[in-house]
C-alpha positions in Angstrom: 82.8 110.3 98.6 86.1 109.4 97.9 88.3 110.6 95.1 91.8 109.3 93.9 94.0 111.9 92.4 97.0 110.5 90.3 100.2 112.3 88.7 103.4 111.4 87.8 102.8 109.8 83.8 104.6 111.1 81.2 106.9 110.0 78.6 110.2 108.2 78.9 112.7 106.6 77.0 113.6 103.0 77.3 115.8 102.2 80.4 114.5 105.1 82.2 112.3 105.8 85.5 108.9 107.5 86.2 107.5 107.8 90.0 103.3 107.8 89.8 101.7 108.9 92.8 98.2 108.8 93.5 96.4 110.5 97.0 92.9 110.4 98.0 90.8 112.4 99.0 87.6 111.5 101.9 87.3 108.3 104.4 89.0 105.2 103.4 89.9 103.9 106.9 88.0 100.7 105.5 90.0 100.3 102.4 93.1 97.4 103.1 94.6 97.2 99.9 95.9 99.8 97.2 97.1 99.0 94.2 98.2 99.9 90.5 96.6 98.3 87.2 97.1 99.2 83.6 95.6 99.0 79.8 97.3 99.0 77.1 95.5 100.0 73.5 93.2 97.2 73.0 94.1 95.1 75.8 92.4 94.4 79.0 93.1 96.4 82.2 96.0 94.4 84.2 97.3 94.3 87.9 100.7 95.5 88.1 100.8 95.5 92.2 99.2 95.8 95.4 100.2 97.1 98.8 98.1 95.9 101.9 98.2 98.8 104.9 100.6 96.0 106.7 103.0 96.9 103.8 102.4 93.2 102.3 103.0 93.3 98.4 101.9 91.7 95.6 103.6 92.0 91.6 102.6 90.9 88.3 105.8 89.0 87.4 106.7 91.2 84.0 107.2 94.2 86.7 108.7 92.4 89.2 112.6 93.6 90.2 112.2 96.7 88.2 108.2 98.2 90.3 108.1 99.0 93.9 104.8 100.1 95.3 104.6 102.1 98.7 102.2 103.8 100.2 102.0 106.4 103.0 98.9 105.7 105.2 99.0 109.1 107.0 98.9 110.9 103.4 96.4 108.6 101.6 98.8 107.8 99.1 100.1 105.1 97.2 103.2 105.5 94.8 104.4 103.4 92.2 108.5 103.3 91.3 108.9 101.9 87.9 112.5 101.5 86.9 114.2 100.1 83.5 110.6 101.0 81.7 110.7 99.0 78.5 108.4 100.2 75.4 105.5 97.3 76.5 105.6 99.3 79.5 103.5 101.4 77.9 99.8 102.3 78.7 97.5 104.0 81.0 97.9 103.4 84.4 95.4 103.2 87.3 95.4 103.4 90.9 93.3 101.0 92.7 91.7 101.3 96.2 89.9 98.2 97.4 91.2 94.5 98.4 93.2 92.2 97.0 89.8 90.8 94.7 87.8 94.0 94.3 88.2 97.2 93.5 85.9 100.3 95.3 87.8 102.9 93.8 89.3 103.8 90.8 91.7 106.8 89.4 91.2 108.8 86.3 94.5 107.3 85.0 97.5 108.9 84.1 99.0 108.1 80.5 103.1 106.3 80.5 104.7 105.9 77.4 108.1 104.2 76.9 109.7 105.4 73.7 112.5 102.8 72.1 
């Protein structure tokens, strides 16, 4: 059974910088990609980025030059850098283990808000 463990939300004014981290726990030797997605109030659940275990990447363009993913293979973990947060910035973010299509695992979600 695997289970994906995420902190680092919180609440930040514009401009600013939050560093989620999410680890998991069991065997994911099979899982390639990790990744971060997020849902805002009433919107659908959106990729923000994806890291392969090669270290490829992938962005949604509104996070692009301002996210970095990374992840640590021998710790299980992914993180998520987000810099110059803006207020639509805003929502609850989840970590992602699967493949670039398809998600096997999903984290609780930890809540960002980006205060004007």
């Amino acid at each position: 059974q695997v289970q994906l463990v995420e902190s680092g939300g919180g609440l930040v004014q514009a401009g600013g910088s939050l560093r989620l981290s999410c680890a998991a726990s069991g065997s994911i030797f099979s899982i390639n990609v990790m990744g971060w997605y997020r849902q805002a109030p009433g919107k659908q659940r959106d990729l923000v980025a994806q890291i392969t275990r090669g270290g490829s990447t992938n962005y949604a363009d509104s996070v692009k030059g301002r996210f970095t993913i990374s992840r640590d293979n021998a710790k299980n973990t992914v993180y998520l850098q987000m810099n110059s947060l803006k207020p639509e910035d805003t929502a609850v973010y989840y970590c992602s283990f699967g493949s670039w299509l398809e998600t096997q695992y999903w984290g609780q979600g930890t809540q960002v808000t980006v205060s004007s």
